[in-house]
TIRO-750154 format. One record per residue (C-alpha): residue in one letter; x, y, z; residue number from 1. Coordinates in steps of 0.1 Angstrom, whole numbers, plus 5000, padded with zeros to 4 digits. Layout:
REM TIRO-750154
<pt type="a" xx="X" yy="Y" zz="Z" seq="NUM"/>
...
This chain:
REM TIRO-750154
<pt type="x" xx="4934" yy="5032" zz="5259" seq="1"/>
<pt type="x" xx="4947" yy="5060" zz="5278" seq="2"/>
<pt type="x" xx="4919" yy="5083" zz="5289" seq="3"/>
<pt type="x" xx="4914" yy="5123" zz="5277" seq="4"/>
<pt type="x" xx="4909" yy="5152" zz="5301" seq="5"/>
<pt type="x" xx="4949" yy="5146" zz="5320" seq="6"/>
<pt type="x" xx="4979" yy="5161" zz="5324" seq="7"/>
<pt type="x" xx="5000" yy="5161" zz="5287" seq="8"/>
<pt type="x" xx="5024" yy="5140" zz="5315" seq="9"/>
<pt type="x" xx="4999" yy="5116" zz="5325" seq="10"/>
<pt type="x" xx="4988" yy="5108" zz="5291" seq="11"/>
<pt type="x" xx="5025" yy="5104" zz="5280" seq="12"/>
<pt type="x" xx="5031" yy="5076" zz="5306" seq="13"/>
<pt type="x" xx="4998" yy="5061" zz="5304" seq="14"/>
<pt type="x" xx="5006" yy="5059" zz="5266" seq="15"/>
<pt type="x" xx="5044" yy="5049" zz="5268" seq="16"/>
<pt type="x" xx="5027" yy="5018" zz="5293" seq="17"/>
<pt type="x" xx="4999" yy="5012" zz="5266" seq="18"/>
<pt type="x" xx="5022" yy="5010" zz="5240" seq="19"/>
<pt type="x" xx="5046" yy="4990" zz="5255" seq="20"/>
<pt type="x" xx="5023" yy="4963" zz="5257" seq="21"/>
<pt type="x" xx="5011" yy="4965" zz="5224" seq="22"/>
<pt type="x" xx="5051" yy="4964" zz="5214" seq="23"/>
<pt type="x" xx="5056" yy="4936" zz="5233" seq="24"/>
<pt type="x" xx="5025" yy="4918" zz="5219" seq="25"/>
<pt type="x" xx="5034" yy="4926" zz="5184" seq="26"/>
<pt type="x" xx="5080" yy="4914" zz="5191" seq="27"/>
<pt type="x" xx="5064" yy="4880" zz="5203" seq="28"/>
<pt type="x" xx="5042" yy="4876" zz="5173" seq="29"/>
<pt type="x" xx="5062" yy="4883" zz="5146" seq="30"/>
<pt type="x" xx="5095" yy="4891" zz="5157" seq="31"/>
<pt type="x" xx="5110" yy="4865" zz="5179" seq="32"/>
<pt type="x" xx="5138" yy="4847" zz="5164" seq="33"/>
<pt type="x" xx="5139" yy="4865" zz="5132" seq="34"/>
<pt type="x" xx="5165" yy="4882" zz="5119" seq="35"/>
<pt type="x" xx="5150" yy="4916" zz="5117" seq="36"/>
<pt type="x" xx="5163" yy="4946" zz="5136" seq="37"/>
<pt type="x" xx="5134" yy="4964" zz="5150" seq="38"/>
<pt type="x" xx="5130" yy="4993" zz="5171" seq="39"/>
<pt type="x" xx="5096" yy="5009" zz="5188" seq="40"/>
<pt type="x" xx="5092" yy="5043" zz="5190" seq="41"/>
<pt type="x" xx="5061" yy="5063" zz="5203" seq="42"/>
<pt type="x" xx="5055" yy="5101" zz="5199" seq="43"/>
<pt type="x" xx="5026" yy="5119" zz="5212" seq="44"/>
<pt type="x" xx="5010" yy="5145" zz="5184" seq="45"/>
<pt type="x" xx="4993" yy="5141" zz="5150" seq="46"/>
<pt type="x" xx="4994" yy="5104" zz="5139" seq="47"/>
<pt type="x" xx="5003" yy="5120" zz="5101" seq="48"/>
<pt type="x" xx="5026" yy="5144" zz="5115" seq="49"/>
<pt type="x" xx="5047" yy="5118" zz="5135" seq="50"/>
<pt type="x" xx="5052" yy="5091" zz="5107" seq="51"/>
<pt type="x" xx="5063" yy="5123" zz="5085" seq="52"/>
<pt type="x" xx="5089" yy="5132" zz="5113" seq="53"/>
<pt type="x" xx="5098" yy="5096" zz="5115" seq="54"/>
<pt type="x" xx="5104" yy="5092" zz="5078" seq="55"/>
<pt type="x" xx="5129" yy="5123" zz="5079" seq="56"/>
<pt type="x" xx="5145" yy="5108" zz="5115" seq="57"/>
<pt type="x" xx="5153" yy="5072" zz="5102" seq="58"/>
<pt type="x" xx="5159" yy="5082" zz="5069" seq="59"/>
<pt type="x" xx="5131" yy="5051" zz="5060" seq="60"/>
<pt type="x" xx="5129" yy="5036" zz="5024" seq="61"/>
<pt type="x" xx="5090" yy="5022" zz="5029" seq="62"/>
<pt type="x" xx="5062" yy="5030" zz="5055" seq="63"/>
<pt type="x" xx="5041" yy="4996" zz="5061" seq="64"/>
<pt type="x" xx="5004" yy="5009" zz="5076" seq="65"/>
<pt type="x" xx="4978" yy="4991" zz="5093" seq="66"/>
<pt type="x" xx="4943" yy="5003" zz="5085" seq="67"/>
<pt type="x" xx="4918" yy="4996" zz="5109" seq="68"/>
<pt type="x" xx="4894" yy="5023" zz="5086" seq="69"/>
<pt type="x" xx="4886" yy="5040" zz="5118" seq="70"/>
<pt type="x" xx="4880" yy="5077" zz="5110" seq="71"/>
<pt type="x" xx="4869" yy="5064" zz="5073" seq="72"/>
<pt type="x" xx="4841" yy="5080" zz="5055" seq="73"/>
<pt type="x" xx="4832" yy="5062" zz="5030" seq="74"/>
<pt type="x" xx="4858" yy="5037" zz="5022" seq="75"/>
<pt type="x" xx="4884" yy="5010" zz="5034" seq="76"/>
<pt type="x" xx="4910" yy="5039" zz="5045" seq="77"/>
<pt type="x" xx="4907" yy="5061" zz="5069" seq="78"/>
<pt type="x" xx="4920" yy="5098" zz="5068" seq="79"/>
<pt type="x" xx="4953" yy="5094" zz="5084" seq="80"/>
<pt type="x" xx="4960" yy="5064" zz="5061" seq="81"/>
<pt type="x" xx="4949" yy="5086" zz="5029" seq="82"/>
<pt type="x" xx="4969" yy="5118" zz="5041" seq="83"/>
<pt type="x" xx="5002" yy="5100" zz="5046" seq="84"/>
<pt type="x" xx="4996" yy="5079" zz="5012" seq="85"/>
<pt type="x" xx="4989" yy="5117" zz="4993" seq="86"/>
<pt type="x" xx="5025" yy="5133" zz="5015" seq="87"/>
<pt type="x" xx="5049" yy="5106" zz="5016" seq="88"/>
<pt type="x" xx="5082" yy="5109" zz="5000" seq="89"/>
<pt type="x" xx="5083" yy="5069" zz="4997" seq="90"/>
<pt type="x" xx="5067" yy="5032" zz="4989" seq="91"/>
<pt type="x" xx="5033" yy="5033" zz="5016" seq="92"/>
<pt type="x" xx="5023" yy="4997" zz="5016" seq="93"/>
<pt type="x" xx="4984" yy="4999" zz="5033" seq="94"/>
<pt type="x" xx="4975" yy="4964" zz="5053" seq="95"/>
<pt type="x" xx="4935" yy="4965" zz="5058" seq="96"/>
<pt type="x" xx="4926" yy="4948" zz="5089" seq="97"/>
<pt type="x" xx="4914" yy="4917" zz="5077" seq="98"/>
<pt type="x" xx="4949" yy="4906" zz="5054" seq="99"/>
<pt type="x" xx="4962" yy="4878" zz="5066" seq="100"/>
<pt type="x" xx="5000" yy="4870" zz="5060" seq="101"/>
<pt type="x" xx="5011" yy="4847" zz="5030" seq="102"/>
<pt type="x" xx="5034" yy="4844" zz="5004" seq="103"/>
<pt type="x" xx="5029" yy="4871" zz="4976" seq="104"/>
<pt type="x" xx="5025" yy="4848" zz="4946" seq="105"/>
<pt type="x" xx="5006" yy="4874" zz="4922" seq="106"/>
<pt type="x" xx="5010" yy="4910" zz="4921" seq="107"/>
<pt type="x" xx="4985" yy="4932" zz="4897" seq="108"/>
<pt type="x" xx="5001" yy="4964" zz="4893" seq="109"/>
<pt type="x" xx="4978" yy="4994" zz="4871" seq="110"/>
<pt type="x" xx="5003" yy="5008" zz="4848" seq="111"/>
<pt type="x" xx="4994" yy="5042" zz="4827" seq="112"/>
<pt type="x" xx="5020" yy="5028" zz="4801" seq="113"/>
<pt type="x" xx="5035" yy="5065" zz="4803" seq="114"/>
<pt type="x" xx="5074" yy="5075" zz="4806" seq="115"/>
<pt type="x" xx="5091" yy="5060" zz="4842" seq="116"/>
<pt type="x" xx="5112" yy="5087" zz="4849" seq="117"/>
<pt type="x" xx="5130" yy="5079" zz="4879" seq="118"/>
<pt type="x" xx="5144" yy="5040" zz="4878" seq="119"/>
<pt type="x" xx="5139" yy="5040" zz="4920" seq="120"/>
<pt type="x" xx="5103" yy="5045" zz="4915" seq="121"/>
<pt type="x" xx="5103" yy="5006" zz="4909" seq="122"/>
<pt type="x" xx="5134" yy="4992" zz="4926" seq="123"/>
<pt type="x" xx="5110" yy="4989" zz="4962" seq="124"/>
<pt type="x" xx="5089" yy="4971" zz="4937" seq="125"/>
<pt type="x" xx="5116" yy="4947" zz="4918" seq="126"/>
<pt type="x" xx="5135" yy="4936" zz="4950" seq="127"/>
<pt type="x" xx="5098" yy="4924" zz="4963" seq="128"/>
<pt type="x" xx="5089" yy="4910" zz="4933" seq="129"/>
<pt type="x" xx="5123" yy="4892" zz="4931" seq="130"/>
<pt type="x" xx="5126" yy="4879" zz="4972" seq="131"/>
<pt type="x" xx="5090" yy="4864" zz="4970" seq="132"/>
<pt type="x" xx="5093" yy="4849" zz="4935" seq="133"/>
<pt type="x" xx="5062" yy="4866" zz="4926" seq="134"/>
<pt type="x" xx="5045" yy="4870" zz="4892" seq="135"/>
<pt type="x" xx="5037" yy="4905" zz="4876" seq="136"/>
<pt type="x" xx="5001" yy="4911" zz="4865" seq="137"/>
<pt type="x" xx="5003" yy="4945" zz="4845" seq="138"/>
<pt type="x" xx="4967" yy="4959" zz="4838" seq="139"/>
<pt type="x" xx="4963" yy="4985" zz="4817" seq="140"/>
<pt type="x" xx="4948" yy="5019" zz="4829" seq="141"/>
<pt type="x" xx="4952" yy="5038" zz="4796" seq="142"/>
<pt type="x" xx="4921" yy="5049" zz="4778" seq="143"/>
<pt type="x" xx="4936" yy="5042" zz="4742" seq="144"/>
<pt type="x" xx="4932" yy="5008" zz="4738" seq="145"/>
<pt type="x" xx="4953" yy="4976" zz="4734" seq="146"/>
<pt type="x" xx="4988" yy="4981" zz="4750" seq="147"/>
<pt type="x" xx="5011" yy="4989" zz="4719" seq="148"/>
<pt type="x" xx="5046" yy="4977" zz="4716" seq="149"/>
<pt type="x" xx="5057" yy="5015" zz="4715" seq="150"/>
<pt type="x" xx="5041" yy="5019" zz="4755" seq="151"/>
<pt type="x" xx="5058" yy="4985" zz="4768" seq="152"/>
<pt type="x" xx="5092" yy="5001" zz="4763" seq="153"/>
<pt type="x" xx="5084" yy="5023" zz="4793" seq="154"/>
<pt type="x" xx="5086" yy="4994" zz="4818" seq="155"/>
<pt type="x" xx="5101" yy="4962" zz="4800" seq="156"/>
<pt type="x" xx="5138" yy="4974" zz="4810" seq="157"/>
<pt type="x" xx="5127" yy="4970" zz="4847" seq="158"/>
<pt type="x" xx="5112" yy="4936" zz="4841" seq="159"/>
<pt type="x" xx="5143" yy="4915" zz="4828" seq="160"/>
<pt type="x" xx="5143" yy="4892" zz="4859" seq="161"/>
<pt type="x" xx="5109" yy="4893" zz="4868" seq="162"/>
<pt type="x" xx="5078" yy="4871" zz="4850" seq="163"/>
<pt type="x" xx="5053" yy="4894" zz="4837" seq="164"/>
<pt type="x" xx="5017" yy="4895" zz="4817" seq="165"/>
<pt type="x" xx="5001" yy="4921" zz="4798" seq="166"/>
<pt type="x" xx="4960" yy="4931" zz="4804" seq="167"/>
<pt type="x" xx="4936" yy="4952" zz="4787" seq="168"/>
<pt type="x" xx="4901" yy="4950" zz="4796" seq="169"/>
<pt type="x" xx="4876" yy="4964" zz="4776" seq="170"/>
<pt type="x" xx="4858" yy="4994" zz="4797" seq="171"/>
<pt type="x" xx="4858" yy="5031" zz="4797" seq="172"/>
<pt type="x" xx="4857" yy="5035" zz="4838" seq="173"/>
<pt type="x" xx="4891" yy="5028" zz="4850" seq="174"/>
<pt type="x" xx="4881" yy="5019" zz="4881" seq="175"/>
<pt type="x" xx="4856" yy="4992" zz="4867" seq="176"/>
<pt type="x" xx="4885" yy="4977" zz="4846" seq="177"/>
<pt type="x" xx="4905" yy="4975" zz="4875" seq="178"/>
<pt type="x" xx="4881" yy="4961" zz="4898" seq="179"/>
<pt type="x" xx="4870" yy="4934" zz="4874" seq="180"/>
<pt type="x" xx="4904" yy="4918" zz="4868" seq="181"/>
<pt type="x" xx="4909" yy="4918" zz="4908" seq="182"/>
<pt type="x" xx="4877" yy="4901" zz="4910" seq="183"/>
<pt type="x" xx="4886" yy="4874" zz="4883" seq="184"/>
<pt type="x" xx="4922" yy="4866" zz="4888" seq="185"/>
<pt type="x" xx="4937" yy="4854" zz="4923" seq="186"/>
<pt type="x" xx="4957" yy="4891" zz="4935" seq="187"/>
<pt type="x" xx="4973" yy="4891" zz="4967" seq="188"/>
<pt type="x" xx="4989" yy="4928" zz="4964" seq="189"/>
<pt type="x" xx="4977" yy="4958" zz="4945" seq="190"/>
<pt type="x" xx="5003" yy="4983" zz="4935" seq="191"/>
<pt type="x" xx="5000" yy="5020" zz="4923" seq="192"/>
<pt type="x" xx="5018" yy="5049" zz="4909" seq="193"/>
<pt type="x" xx="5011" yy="5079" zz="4932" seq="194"/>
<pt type="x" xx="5007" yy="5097" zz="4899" seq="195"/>
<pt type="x" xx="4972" yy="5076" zz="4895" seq="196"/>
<pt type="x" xx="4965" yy="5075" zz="4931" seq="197"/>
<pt type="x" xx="4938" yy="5097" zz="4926" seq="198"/>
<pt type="x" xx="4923" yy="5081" zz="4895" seq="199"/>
<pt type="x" xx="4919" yy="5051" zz="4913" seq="200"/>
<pt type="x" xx="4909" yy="5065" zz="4947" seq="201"/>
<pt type="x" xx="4867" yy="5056" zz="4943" seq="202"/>
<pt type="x" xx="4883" yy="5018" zz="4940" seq="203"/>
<pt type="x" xx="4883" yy="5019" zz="4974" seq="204"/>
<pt type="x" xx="4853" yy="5038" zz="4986" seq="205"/>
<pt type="x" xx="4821" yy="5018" zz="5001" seq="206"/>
<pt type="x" xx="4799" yy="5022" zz="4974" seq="207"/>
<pt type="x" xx="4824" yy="5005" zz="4950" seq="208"/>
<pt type="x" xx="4828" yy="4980" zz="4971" seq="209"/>
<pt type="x" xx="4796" yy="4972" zz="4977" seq="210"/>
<pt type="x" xx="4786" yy="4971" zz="4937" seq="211"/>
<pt type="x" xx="4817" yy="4952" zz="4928" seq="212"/>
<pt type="x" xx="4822" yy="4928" zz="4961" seq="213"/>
<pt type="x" xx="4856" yy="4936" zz="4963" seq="214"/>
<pt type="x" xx="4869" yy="4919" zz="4992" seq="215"/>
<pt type="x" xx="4885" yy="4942" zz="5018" seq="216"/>
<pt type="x" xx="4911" yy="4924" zz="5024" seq="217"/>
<pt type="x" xx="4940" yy="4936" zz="4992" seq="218"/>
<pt type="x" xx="4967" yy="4945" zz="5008" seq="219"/>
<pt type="x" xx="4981" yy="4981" zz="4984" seq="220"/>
<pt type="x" xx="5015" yy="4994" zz="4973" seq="221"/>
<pt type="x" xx="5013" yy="5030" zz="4965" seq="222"/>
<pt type="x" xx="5048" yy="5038" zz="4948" seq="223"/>
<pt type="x" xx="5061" yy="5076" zz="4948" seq="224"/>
């Protein structure tokens, strides 16, 4: 990586040349003969600050990080990841380090079972759901008990092309429900409701992963 103590023009080329190669690296690994249209852009400045602008520029639906969980304190995520999951105005899908690509065949998503007020808060969600032929795994993060017919009202209507299940497990720690049906039922994406991002923050820290033995490998969609 570029080196500190240069000229704000040295570093610039020295990145542009550094990035370039990772760009490069990246188009031949994934991106040759597909039929995505891709463009690399590199801004020098605040990693959170640049995404944001980027966001605004490209007028982008969903950011995809990597997290490498440099910078972390405690946890899988490291700062940056954790600031732009808390600001964005869209879908932030977080990749740890050690995902691998497949097929998403199960999707757990924790559900409040409260009022959906905007119907594009799922759509990112549906049309995923939808192109990968993936099942829905609703778990239940409401504290009142067994999901009533009353509470599936608030999602069913999203849900008429998709196959779904229903889960309640019996704890009083969200996080520990949570983390014991990811431990017990094959999951390869996690998705949240920024409205309970910070409920289920600690399901990410080091010392829940450590108790549990979540794997750190769960790739998670954290919808606005």
């Amino acid at each position: 990586m570029p080196e500190k103590d240069k000229s704000p023009l040295m570093i610039k080329n020295e990145w542009d040349s550094y990035t370039a190669d990772k760009f490069q690296q990246l188009e031949d690994s994934y991106l040759t003969n597909t039929d995505i249209h891709f463009e690399f852009v590199t801004e020098i400045g605040f990693a959170e600050d640049a995404i944001q602008l980027a966001v605004k520029n490209f007028n982008v639906s969903i950011i995809v990080m990597g997290s490498s969980g440099e910078g972390k304190r405690d946890g899988l995520f490291g700062s940056t990841t954790l600031g732009i999951v808390r600001d964005s105005p869209c879908p932030v899908v977080v990749v740890p380090a050690l995902a691998t690509y497949k097929r998403l065949k199960h999707v757990a998503f924790a559900f409040d079972f409260k009022p959906i007020n905007k119907a594009n808060q799922l759509l990112t969600l549906i049309k995923l759901l939808v192109e990968q032929s993936s099942s829905l795994e609703i778990v239940s993060i409401d504290k009142q008990g067994e999901i009533s017919e009353e509470q599936k009202h608030w999602i069913e209507p999203f849900l008429q092309s998709i196959d779904y299940n229903y889960y309640f497990i019996e704890d009083n720690e969200v996080v520990k429900r949570i983390s014991t049906f990811l431990n017990k039922n094959p999951v390869d994406l996690l998705v949240v409701l920024k409205r309970n991002y910070t409920i289920l923050k600690p399901l990410f820290s080091q010392s829940v992963i450590n108790r549990i033995e979540l794997k750190p490998n769960l790739p998670i969609m954290v919808i606005c």
